[in-house]
PyMOL Python script that loads the backbone (N, CA, C, O; Angstrom):
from pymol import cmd

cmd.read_pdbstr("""\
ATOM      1  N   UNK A   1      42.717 -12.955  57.062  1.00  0.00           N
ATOM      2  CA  UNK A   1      44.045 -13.113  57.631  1.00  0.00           C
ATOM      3  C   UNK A   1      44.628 -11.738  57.940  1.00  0.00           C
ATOM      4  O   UNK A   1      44.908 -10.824  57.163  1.00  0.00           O
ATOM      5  N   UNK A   2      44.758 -11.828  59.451  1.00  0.00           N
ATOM      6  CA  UNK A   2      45.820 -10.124  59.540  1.00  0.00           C
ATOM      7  C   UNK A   2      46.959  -9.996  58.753  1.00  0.00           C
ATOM      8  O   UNK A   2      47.635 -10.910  58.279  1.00  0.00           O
ATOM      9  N   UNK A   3      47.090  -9.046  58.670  1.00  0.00           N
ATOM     10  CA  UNK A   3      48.386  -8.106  57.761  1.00  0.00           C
ATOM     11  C   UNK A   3      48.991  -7.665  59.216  1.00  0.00           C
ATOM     12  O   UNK A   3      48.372  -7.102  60.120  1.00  0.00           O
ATOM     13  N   UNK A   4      50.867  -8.213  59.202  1.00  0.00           N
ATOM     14  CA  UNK A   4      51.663  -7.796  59.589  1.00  0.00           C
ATOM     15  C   UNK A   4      52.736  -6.268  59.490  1.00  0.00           C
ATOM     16  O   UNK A   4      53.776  -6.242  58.832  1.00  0.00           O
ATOM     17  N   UNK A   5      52.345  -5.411  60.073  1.00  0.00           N
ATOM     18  CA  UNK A   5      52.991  -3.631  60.089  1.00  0.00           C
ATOM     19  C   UNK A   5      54.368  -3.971  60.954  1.00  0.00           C
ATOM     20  O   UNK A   5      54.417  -4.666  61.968  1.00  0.00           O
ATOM     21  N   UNK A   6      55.245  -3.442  60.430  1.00  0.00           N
ATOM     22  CA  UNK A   6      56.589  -3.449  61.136  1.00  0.00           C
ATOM     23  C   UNK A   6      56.949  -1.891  61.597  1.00  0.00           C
ATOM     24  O   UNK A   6      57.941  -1.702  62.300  1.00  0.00           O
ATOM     25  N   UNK A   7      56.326  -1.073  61.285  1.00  0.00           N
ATOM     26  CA  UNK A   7      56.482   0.708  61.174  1.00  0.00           C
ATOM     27  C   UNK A   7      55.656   0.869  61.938  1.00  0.00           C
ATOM     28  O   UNK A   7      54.539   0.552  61.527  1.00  0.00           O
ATOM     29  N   UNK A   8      55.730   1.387  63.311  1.00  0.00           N
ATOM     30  CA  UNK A   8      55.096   1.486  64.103  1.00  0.00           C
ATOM     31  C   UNK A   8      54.255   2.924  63.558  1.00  0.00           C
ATOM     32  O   UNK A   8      53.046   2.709  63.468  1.00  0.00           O
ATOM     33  N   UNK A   9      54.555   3.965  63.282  1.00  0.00           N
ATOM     34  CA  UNK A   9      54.279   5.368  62.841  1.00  0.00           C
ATOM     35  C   UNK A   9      53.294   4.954  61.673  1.00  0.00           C
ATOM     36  O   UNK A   9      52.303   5.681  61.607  1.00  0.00           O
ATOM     37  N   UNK A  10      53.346   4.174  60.956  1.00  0.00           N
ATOM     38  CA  UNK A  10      52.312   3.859  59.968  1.00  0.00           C
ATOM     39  C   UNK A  10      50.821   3.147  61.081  1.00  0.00           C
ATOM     40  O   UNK A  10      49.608   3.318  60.958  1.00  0.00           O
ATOM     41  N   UNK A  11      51.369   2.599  61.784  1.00  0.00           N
ATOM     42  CA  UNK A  11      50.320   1.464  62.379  1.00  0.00           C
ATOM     43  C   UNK A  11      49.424   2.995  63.235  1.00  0.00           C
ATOM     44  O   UNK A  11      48.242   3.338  63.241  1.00  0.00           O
ATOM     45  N   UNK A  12      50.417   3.470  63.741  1.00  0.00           N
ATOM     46  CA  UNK A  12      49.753   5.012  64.418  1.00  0.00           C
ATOM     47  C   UNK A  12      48.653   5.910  63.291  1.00  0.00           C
ATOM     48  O   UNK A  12      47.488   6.298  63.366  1.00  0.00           O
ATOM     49  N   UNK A  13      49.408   5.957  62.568  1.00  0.00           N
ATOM     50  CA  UNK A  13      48.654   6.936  60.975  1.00  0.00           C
ATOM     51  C   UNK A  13      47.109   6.244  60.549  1.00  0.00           C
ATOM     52  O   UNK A  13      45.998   6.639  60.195  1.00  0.00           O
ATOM     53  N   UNK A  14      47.877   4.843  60.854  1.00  0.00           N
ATOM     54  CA  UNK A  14      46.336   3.728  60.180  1.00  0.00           C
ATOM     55  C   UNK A  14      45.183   3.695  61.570  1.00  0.00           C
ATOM     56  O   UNK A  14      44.059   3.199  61.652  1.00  0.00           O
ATOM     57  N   UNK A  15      45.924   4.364  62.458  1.00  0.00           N
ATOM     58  CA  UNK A  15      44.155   3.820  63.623  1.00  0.00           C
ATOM     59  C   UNK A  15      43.425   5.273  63.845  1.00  0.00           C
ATOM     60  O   UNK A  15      42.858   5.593  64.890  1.00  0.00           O
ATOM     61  N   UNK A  16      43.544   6.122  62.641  1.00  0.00           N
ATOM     62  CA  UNK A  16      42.363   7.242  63.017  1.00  0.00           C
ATOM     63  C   UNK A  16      41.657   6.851  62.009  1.00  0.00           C
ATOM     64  O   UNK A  16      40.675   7.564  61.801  1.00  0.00           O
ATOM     65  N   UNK A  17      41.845   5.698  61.083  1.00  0.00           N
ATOM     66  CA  UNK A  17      40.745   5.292  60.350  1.00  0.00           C
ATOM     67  C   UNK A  17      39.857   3.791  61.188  1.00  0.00           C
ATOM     68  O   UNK A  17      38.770   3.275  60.931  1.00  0.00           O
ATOM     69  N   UNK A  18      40.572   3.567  61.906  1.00  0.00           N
ATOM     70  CA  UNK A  18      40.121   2.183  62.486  1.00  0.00           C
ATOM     71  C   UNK A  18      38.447   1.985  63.638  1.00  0.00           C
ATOM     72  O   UNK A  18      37.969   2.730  64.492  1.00  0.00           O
ATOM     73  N   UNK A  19      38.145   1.061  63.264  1.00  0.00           N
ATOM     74  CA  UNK A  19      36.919   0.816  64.371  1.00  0.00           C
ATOM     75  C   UNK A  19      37.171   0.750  66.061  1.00  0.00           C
ATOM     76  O   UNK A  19      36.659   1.321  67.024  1.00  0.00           O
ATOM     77  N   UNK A  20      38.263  -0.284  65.876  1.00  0.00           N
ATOM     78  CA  UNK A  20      39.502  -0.073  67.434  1.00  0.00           C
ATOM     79  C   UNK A  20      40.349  -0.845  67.539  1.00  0.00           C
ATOM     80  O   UNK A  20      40.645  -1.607  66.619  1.00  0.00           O
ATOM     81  N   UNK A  21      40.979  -0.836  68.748  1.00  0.00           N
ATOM     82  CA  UNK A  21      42.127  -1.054  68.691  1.00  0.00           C
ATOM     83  C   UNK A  21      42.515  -1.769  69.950  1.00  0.00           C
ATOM     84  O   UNK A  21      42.437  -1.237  71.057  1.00  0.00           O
ATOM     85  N   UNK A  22      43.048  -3.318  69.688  1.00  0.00           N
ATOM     86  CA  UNK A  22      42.853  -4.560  70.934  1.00  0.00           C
ATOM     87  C   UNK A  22      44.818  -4.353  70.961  1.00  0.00           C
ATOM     88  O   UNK A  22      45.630  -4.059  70.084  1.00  0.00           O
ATOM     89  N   UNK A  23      44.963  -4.745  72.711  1.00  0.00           N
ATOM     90  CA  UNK A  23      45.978  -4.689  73.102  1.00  0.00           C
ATOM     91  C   UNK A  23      46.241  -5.651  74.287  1.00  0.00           C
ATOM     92  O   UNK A  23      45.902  -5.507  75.462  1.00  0.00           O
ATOM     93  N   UNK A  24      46.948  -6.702  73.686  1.00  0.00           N
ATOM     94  CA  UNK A  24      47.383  -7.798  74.087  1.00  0.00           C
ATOM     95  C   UNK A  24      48.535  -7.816  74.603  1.00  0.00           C
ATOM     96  O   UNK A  24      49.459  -7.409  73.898  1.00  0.00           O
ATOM     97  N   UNK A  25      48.824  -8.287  75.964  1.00  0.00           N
ATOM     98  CA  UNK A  25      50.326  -7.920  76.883  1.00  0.00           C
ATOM     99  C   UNK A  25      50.392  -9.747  76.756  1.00  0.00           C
ATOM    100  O   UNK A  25      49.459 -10.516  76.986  1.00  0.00           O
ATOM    101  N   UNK A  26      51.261  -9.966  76.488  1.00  0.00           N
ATOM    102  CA  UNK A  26      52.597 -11.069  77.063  1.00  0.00           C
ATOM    103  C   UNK A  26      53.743 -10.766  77.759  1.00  0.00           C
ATOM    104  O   UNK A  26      53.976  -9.672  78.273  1.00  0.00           O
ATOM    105  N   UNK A  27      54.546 -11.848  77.781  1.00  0.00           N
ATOM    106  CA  UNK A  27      55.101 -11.743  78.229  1.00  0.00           C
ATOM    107  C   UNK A  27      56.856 -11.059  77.890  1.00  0.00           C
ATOM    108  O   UNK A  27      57.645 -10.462  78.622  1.00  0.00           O
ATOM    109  N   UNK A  28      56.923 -11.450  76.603  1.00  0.00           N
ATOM    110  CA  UNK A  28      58.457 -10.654  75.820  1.00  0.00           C
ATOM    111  C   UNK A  28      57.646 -10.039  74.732  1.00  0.00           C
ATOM    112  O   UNK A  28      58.362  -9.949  73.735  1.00  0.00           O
ATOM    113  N   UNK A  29      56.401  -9.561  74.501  1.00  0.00           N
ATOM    114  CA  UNK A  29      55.979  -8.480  73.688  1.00  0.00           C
ATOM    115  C   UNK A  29      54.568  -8.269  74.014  1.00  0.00           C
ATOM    116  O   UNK A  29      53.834  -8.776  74.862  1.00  0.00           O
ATOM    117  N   UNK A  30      54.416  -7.514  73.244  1.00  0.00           N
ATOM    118  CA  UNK A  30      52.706  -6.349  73.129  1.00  0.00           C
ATOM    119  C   UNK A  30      51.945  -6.426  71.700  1.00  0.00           C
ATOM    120  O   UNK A  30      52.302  -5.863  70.665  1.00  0.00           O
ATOM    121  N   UNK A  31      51.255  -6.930  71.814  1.00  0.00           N
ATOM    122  CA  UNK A  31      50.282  -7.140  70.395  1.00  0.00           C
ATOM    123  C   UNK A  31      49.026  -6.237  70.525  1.00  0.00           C
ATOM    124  O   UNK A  31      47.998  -6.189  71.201  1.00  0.00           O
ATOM    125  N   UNK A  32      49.845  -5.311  69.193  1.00  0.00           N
ATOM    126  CA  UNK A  32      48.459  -4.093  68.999  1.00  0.00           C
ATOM    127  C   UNK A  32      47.774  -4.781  68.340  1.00  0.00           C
ATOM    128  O   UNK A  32      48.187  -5.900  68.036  1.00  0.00           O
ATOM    129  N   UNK A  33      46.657  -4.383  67.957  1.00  0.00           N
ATOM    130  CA  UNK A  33      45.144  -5.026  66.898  1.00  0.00           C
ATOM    131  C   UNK A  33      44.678  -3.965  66.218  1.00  0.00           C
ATOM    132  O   UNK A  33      43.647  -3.350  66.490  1.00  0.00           O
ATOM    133  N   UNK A  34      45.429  -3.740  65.328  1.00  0.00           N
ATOM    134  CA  UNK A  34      43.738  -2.710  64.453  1.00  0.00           C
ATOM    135  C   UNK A  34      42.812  -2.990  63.360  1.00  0.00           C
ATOM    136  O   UNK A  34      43.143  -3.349  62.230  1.00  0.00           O
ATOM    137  N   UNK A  35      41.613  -2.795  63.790  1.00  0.00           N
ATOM    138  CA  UNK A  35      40.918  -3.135  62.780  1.00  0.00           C
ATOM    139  C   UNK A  35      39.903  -2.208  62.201  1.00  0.00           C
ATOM    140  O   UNK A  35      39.017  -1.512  62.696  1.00  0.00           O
ATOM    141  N   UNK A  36      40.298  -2.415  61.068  1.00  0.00           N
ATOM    142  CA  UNK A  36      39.676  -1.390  59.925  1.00  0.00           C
ATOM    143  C   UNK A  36      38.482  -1.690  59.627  1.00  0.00           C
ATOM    144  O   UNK A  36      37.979  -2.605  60.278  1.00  0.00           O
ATOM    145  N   UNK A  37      37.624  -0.996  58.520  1.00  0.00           N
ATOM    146  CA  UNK A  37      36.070  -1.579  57.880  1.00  0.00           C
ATOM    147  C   UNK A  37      37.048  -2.588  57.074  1.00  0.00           C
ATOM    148  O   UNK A  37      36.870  -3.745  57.455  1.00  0.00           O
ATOM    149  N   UNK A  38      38.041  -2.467  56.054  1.00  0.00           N
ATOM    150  CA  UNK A  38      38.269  -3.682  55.203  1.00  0.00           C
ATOM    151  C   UNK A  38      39.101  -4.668  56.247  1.00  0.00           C
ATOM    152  O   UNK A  38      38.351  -5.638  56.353  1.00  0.00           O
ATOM    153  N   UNK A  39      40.274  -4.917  57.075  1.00  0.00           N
ATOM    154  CA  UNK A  39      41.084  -5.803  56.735  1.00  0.00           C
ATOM    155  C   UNK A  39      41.408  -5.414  58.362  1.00  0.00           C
ATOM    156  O   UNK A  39      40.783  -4.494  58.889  1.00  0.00           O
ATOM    157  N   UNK A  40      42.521  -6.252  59.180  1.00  0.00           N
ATOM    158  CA  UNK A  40      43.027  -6.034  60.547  1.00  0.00           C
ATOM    159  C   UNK A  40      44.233  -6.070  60.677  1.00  0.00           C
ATOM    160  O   UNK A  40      44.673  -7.216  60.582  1.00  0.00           O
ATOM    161  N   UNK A  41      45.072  -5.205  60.880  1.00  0.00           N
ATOM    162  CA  UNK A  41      46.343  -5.389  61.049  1.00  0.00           C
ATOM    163  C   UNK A  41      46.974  -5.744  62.454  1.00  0.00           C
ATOM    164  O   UNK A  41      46.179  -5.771  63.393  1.00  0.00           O
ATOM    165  N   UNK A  42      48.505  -6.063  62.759  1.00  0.00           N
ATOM    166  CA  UNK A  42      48.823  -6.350  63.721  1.00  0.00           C
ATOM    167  C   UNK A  42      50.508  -5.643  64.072  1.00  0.00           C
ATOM    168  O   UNK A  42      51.325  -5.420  63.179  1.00  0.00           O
ATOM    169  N   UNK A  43      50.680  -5.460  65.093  1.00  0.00           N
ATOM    170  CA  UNK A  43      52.362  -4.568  65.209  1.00  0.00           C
ATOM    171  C   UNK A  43      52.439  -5.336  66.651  1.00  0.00           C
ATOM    172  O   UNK A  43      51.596  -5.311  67.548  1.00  0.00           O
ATOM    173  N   UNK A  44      53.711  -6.036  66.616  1.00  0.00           N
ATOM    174  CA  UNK A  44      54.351  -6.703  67.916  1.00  0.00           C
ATOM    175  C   UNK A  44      55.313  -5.371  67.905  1.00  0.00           C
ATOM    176  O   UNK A  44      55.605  -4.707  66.911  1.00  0.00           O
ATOM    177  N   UNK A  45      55.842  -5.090  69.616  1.00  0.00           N
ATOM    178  CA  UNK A  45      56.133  -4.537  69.834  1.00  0.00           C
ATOM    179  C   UNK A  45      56.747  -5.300  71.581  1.00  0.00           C
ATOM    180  O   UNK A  45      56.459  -6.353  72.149  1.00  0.00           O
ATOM    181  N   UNK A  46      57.473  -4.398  71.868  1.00  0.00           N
ATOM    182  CA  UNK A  46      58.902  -4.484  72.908  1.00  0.00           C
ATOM    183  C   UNK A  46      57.457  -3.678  74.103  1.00  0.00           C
ATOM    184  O   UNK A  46      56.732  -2.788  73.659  1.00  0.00           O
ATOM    185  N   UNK A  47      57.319  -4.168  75.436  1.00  0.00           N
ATOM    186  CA  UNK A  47      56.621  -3.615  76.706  1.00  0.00           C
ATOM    187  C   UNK A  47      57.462  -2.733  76.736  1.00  0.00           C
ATOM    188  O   UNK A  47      57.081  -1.922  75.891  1.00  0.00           O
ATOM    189  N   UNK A  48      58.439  -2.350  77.213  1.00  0.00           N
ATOM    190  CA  UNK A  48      59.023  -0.763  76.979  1.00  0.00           C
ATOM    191  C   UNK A  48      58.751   0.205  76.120  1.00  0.00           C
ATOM    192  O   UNK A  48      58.909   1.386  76.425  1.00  0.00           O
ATOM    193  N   UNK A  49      58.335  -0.161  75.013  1.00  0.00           N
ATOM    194  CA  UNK A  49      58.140   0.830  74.078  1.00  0.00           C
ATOM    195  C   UNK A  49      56.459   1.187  73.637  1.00  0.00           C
ATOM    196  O   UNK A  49      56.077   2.069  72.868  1.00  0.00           O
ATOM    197  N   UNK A  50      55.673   0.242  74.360  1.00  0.00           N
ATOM    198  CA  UNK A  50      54.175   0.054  74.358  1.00  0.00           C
ATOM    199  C   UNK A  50      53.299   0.660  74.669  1.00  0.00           C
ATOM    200  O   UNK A  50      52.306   0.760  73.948  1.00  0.00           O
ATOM    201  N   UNK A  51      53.433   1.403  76.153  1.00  0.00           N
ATOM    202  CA  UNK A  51      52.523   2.437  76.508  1.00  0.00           C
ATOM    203  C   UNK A  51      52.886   3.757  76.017  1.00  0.00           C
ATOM    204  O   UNK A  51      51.936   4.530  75.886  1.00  0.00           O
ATOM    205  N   UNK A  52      54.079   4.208  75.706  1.00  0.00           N
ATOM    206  CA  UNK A  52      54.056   5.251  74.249  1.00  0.00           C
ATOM    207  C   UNK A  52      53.618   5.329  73.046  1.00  0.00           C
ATOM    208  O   UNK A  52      53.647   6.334  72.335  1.00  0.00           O
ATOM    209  N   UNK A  53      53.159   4.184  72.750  1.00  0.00           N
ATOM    210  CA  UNK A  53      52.737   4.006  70.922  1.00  0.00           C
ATOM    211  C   UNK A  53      51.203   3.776  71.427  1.00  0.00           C
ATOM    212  O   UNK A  53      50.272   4.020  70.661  1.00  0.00           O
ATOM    213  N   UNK A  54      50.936   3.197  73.027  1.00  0.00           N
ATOM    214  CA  UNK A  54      49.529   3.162  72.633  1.00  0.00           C
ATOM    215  C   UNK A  54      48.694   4.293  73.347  1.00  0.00           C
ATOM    216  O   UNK A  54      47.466   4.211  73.303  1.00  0.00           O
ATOM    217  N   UNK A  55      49.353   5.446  74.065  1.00  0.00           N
ATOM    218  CA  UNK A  55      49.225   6.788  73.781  1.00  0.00           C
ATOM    219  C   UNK A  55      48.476   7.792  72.571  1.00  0.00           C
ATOM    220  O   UNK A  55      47.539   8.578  72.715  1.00  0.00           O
ATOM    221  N   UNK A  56      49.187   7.480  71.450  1.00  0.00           N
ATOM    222  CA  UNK A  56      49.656   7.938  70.243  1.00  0.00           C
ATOM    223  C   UNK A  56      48.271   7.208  69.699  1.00  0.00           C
ATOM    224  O   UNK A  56      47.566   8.003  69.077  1.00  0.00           O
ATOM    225  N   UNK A  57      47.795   6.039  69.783  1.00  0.00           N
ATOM    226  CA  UNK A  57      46.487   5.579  68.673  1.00  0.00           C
ATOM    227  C   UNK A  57      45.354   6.707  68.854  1.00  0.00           C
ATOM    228  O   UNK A  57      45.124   7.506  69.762  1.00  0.00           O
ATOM    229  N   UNK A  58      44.832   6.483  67.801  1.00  0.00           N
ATOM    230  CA  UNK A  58      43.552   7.662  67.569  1.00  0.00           C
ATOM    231  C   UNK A  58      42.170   6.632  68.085  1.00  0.00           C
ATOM    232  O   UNK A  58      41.012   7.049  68.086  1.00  0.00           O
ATOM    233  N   UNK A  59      42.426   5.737  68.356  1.00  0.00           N
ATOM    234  CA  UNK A  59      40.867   4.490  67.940  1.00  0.00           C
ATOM    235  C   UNK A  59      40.094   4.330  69.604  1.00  0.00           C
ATOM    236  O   UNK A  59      40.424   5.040  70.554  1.00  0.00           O
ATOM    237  N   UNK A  60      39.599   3.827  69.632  1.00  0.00           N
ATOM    238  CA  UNK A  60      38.803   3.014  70.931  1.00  0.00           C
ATOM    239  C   UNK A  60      39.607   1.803  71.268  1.00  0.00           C
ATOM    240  O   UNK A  60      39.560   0.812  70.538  1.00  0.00           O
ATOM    241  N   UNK A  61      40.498   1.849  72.571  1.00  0.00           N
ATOM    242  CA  UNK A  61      41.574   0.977  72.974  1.00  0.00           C
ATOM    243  C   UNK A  61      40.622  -0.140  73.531  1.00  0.00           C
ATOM    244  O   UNK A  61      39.583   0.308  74.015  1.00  0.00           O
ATOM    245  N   UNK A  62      40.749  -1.320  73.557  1.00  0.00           N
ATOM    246  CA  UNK A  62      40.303  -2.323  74.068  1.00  0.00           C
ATOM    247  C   UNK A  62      41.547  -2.958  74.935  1.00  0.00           C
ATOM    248  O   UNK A  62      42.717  -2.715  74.642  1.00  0.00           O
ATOM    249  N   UNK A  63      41.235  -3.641  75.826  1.00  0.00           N
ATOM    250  CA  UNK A  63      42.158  -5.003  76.428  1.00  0.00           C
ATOM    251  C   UNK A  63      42.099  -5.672  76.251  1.00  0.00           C
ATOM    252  O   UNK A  63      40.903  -5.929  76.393  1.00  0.00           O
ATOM    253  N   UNK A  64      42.786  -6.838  75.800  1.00  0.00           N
ATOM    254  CA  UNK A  64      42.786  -8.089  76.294  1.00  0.00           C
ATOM    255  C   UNK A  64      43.325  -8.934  76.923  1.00  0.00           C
ATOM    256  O   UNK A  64      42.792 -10.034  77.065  1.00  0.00           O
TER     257      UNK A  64
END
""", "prot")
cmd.dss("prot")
cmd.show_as("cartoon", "prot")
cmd.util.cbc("prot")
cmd.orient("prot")
């Protein structure tokens, strides 16, 4: 079961350990994906504020 991150700056800190990192566009938000060797987390986020934070990841960006 993913683990929900509300701190975007943590979710940033956590993907230079991550395998990569899936990025899901809707329509009233942005669903990052990271997934670690243990566990996968998840950070909803505002499309305005999205292609700045996903700038900022350290991982292998995927689409979806």
């Amino acid at each position: 079961m993913p683990a929900e991150i509300t701190d975007v700056e943590k979710f940033v800190e956590m993907s230079a350990n991550a395998k990569f990192c899936a990025v899901k566009r809707l329509k009233t938000q942005v669903k990052l994906k990271l997934r670690t060797p243990s566990k996968m987390y998840t950070l909803k986020i505002e499309p305005v504020n999205a292609e700045e934070t996903i700038k900022k990841l350290k991982c292998e960006i995927q689409e979806l």
